[in-house]
C-alpha positions in Angstrom: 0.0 0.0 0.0 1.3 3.6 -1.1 2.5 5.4 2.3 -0.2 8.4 3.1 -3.1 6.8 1.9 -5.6 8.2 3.7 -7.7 5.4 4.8 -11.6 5.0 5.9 -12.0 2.0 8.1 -15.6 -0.2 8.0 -15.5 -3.2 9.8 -17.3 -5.7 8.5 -18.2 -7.9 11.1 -17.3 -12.0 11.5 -20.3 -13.1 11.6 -21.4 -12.2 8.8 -18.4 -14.2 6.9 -19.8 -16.2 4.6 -18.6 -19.4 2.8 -19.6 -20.9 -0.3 -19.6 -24.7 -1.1 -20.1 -26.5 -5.0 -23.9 -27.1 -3.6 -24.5 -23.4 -2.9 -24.2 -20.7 0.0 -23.9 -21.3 3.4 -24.2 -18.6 5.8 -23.8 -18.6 9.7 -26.6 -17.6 12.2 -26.1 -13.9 13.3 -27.9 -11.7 15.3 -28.4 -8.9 12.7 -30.5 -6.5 14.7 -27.7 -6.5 17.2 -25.0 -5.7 14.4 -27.2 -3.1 12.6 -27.8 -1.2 16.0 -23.8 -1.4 16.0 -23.7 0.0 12.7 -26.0 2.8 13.5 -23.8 3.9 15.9 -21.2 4.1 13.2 -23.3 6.7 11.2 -24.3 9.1 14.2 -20.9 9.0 15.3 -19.6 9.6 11.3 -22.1 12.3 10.6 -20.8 13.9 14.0 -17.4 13.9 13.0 -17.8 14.9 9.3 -19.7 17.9 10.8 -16.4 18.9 13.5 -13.7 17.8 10.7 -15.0 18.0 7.2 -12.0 15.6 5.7 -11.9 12.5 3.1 -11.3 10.4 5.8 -14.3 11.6 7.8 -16.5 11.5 5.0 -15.4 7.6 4.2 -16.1 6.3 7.6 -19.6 7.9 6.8 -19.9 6.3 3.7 -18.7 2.7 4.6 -20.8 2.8 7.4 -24.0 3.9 5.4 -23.1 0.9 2.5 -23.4 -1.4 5.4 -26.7 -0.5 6.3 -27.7 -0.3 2.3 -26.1 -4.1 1.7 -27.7 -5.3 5.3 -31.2 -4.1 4.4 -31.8 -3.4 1.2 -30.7 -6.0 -1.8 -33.7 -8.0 -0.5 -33.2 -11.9 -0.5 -30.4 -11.6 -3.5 -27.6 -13.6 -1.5 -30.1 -16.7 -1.5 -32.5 -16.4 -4.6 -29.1 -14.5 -6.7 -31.6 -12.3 -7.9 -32.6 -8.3 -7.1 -35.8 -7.6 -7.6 -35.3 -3.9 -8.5 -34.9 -0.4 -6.6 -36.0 -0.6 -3.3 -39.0 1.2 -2.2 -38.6 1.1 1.6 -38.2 5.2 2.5 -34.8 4.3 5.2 -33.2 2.8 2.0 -34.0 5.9 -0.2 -32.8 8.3 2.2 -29.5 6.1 2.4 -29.0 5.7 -1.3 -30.0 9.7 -1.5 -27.3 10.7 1.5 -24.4 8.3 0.4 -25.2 9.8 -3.3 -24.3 13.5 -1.9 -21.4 12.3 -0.3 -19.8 9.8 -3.0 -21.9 10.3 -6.4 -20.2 7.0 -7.9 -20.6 4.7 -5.0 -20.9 1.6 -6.4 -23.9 0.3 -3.9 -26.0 3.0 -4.6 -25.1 2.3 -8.4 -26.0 -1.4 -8.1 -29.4 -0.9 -6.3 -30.4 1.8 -8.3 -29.6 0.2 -12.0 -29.8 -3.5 -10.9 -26.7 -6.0 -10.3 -26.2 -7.3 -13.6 -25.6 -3.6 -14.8 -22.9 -2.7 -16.5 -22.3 0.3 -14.0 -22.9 -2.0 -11.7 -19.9 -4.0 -12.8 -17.8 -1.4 -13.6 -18.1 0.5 -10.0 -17.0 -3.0 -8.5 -14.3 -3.1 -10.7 -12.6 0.0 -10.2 -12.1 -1.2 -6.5 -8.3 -2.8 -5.3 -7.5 -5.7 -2.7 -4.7 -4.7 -1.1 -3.3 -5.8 1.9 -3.0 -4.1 5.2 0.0 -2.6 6.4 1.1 -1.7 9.7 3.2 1.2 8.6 -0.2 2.7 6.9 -2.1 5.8 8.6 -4.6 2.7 8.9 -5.7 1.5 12.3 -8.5 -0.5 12.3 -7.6 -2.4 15.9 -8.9 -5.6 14.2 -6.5 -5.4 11.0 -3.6 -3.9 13.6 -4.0 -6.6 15.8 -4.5 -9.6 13.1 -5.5 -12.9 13.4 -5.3 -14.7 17.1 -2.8 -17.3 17.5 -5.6 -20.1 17.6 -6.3 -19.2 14.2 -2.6 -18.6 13.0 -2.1 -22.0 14.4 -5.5 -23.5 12.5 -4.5 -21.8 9.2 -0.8 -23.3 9.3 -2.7 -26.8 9.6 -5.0 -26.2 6.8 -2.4 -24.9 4.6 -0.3 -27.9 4.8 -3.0 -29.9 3.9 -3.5 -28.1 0.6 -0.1 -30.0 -0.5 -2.7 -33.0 -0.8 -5.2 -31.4 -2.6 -2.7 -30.7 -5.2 -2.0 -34.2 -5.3 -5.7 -35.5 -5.4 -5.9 -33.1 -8.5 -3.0 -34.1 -10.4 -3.7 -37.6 -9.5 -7.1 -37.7 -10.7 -8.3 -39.8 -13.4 -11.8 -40.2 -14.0 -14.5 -37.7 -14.0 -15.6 -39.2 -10.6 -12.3 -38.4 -9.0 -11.8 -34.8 -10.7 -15.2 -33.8 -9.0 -14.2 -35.4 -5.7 -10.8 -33.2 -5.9 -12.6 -30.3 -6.8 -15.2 -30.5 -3.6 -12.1 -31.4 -1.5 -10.4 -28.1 -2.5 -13.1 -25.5 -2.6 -14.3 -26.8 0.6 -10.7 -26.6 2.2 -9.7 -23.2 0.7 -13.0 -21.8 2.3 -11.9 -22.8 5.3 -9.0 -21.4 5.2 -10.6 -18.1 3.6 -12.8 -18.0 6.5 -10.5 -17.5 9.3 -7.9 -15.2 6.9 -10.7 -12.6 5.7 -12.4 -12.4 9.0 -12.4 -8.8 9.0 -11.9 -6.0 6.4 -12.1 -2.9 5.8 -12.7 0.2 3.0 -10.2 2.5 2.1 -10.7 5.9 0.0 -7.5 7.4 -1.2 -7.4 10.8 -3.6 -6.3 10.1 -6.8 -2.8 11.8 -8.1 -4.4 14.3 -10.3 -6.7 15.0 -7.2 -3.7 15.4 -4.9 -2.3 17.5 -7.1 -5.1 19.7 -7.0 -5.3 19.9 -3.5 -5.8 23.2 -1.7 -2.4 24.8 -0.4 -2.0 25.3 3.0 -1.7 29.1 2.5 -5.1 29.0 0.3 -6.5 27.8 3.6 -5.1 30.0 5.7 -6.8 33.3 3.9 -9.9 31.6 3.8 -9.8 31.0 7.3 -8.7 34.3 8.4 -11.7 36.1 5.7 -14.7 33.7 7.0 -13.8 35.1 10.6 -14.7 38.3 9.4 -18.2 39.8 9.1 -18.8 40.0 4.9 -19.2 43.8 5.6 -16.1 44.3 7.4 -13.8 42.6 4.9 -13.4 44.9 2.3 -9.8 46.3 3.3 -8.1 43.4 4.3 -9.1 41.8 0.8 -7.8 44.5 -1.0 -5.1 44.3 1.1 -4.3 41.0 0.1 -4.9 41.1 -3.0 -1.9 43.8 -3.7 0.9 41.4 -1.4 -1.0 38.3 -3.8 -0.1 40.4 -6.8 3.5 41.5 -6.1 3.8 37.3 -4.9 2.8 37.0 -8.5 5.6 39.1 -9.9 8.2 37.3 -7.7 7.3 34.1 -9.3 6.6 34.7 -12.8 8.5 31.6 -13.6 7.4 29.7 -11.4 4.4 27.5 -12.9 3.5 25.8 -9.9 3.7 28.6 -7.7 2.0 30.5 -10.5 -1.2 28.7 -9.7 -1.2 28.1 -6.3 -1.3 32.6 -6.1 -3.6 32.7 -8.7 -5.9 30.2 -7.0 -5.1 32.4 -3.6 -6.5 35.7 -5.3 -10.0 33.7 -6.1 -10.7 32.7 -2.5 -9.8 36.3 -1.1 -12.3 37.7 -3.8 -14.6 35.0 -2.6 -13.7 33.1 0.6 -17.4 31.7 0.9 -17.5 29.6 -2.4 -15.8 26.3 -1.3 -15.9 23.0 -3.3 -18.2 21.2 -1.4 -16.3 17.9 0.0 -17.2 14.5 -1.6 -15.5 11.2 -2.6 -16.4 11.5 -5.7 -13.6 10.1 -8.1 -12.2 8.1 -4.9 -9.2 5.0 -5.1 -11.3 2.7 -3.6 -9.9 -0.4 -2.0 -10.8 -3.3 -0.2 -8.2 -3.9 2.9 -7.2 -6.9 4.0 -4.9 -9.5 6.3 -2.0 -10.2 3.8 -2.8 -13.5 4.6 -6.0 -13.2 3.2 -4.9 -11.6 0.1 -2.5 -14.5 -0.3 -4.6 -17.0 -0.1 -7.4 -15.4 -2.4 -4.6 -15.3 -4.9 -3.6 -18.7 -4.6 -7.2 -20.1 -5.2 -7.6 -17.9 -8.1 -5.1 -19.8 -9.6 -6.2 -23.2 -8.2 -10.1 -23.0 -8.7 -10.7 -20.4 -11.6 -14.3 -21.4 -11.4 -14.7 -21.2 -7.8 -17.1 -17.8 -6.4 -15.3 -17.8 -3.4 -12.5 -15.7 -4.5 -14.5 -12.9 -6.5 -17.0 -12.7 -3.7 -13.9 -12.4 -0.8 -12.1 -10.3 -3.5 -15.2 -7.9 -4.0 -17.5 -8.4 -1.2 -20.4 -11.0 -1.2 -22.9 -7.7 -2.5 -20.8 -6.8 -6.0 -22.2 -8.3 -8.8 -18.7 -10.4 -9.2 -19.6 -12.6 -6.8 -23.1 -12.9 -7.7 -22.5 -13.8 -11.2 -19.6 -16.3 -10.2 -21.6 -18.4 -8.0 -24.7 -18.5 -10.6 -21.8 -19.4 -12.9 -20.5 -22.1 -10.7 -23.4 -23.8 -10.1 -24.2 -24.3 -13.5 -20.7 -25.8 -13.9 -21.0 -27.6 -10.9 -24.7 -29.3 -12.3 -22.6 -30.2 -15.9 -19.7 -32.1 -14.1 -21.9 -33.9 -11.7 -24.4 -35.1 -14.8 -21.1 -36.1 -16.7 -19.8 -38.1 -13.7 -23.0 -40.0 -13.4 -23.4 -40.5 -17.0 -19.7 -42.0 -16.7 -20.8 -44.4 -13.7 -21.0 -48.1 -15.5 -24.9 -49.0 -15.1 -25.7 -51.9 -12.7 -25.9 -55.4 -14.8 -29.9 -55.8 -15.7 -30.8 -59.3 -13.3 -31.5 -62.4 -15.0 -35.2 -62.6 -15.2 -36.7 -65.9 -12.5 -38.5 -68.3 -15.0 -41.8 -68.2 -15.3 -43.9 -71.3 -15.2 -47.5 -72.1 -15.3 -49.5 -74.9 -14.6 -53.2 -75.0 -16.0 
C-alpha cells in the first residue's frame, strides 16, 4: 500500500463471513439486529465527526458505514434467490441511497441498487475497486486489522495450509470424472476454510487520486480563507484588497514559477470570494478493499487453483458486488454439468437375469 493513503475504516463484522460450497451458499446464524444497532452507531458517530472535521477520511467512515446498512437491508433476498428484484421502495433505503449519493456520487452500492446487479455500471463501480493488503506502517488503524489474526487461528491456518499440499496431489492424480469432482469439492471446501479465518475482518479504504492530490488546496489557500470567513462580509473589504496587492506582487516574484503561478492565482479567487468552497465529496475516490495479507494470499492462490470457484470474486469484492453474484450463478451451473457427466460415466448396474416363469393350467 502507497504510504499516506488516507484510509476510511468499515468493519465488516465476523459473523457475517460467509462461505460458499459447489452445492451453494452457506451462511452462519447472526444476530443482525444487534450488528445493525452497531452499525448505527457508526453513522451518528460519522455524521458527527464529518460535521467537526470535514475531511476525506471523515466523510469515508460515513460512507462505509452507510453501505453497510444499504447491503444489510436493502438487496432484499439476492444472497439466497441471486436475484434483485429492482430499486427498493422502503423510505430508510431511499434516504441512504440519497445521503451516500451526496457524499460519494459514484458509490458503487448506490449504483448497483439503483440500476440492478447485472448492470454494467454495476460492474464497472466494483471493478474500479483494489485488494490490497493491510500494512502496519499505513495511517490505517482499524484495531482488528492492527492486531491480526489470534494465535488459535494462525495455528489453525498453518494446519489447513499444509494440507493443501494434498489437494494438489488429489488433483494431479485424478483420473476419472468421478475423481476430478471429488478433488474439486475437497479443494473449494478446504480453501474456504482457510478463507474463512484469513478474511475475517476487512475494511474500505478511500484514497485521492494523483491528479486530485495534485489539485489539492495549499495550505496558505486555507489559511486566507480561514482568516476572511472570521470576518463579518461587511467588514472585509480592506483586508481583501489588502491581500490582494501582497497576492499580486507574490505573482511578480514568481513569474516563472508555474506551480507557484497557480497556487497565487488560486489564492486571489478565494480572497475575492472566501465563501465559495468545493463542497467535500469522494467523488472520483481509489477505492480499496483492505485486508490481512494473509488473506490476500490465499485469495490469490485459489484464483489460480479454482478459476471457477465464487469464493474468491466474492472475498475479493465483497459478497454484494455483482462479481460474486455472477460467479456463484456461474459455478453452479458448472458444478450441475460435471456432476451429470460423472453420473453419466458411472458403469450401469448389470440388468438381473429374469426368474422363470412357469405355469401350470
Amino acid at each position: 500500500m502507497r504510504p499516506g493513503f488516507r484510509i476510511i475504516s468499515v468493519l465488516l463484522f465476523s459473523a457475517l463471513s460467509i462461505a460458499y460450497s459447489p452445492t451453494g451458499v452457506s451462511q452462519p446464524k447472526v444476530n443482525l439486529e444487534q450488528a445493525l444497532d452497531i452499525n448505527e452507531m457508526k453513522i451518528s458517530m460519522a455524521e458527527n465527526s464529518l460535521k467537526v472535521n470535514p475531511s476525506l477520511r471523515t466523510l469515508g467512515e460515513l460512507a462505509a458505514a452507510l453501505e453497510h446498512s444499504l447491503n444489510s437491508r436493502c438487496f432484499g433476498d439476492m444472497l439466497t434467490s441471486l436475484s434483485y428484484q429492482g430499486p427498493p421502495q422502503d423510505p430508510d433505503c431511499l434516504a441512504r441511497m440519497e445521503r451516500l449519493s451526496q457524499i460519494y456520487p459514484d458509490n458503487p452500492v448506490v449504483i448497483c441498487l439503483r440500476d440492478g446487479i447485472e448492470a454494467p455500471s454495476c460492474r464497472e463501480g466494483y471493478q474500479e475497486q483494489h485488494l490490497v493488503a493491510f500494512s502496519g506502517s499505513s495511517s490505517y488503524q482499524d484495531p482488528l486489522l492492527k492486531v491480526g489474526l489470534s494465535e488459535s487461528d494462525s495455528k489453525k491456518l498453518g494446519q489447513l495450509a499444509i494440507t493443501l499440499q494434498d489437494i494438489d496431489t488429489e488433483f494431479r492424480s485424478a483420473a476419472t470424472e468421478e475423481q476430478k469432482l471429488r478433488a474439486l469439492e475437497d479443494g473449494s471446501n478446504l480453501y474456504n476454510q482457510i478463507l474463512s479465518i484469513a478474511c475475517k475482518v476487512s475494511g474500505l479504504s478511500l484514497d485521492e487520486p494523483q491528479d486530485s492530490q495534485e489539485q489539492r488546496e495549499d495550505s496558505s489557500i486555507r489559511e486566507v480563507r480561514e482568516k476572511l470567513l472570521k470576518i463579518p462580509p461587511a467588514l472585509r473589504g480592506d483586508y481583501q484588497r489588502q491581500l490582494l496587492q501582497q497576492a499580486e506582487e507574490e505573482l511578480g516574484r514568481v513569474k516563472n514559477d508555474a506551480a507557484q503561478k497557480k497556487i497565487i492565482l488560486q489564492k486571489m479567487n478565494v480572497i475575492q470570494e472566501p465563501d465559495q468552497k468545493k463542497t467535500l465529496t469522494a467523488a472520483g475516490s481509489l477505492r480499496m478493499r483492505v485486508v490481512l495479507s494473509q488473506c490476500k494470499d490465499f485469495i490469490e492462490k485459489f484464483e489460480k487453483a479454482l478459476p471457477d470457484d465464487p469464493s474468491p470474486p466474492c472475498y475479493r469484492y465483497g459478497r454484494y458486488s455483482p462479481q460474486c453474484v455472477t460467479a456463484i450463478k456461474n459455478w453452479r451451473a458448472y458444478y450441475r454439468k460435471l456432476a451429470a457427466r460423472v453420473e453419466k460415466s458411472r458403469p450401469k448396474p448389470p440388468t438381473p437375469t429374469p426368474a422363470p416363469i412357469i405355469s401350470s393350467f
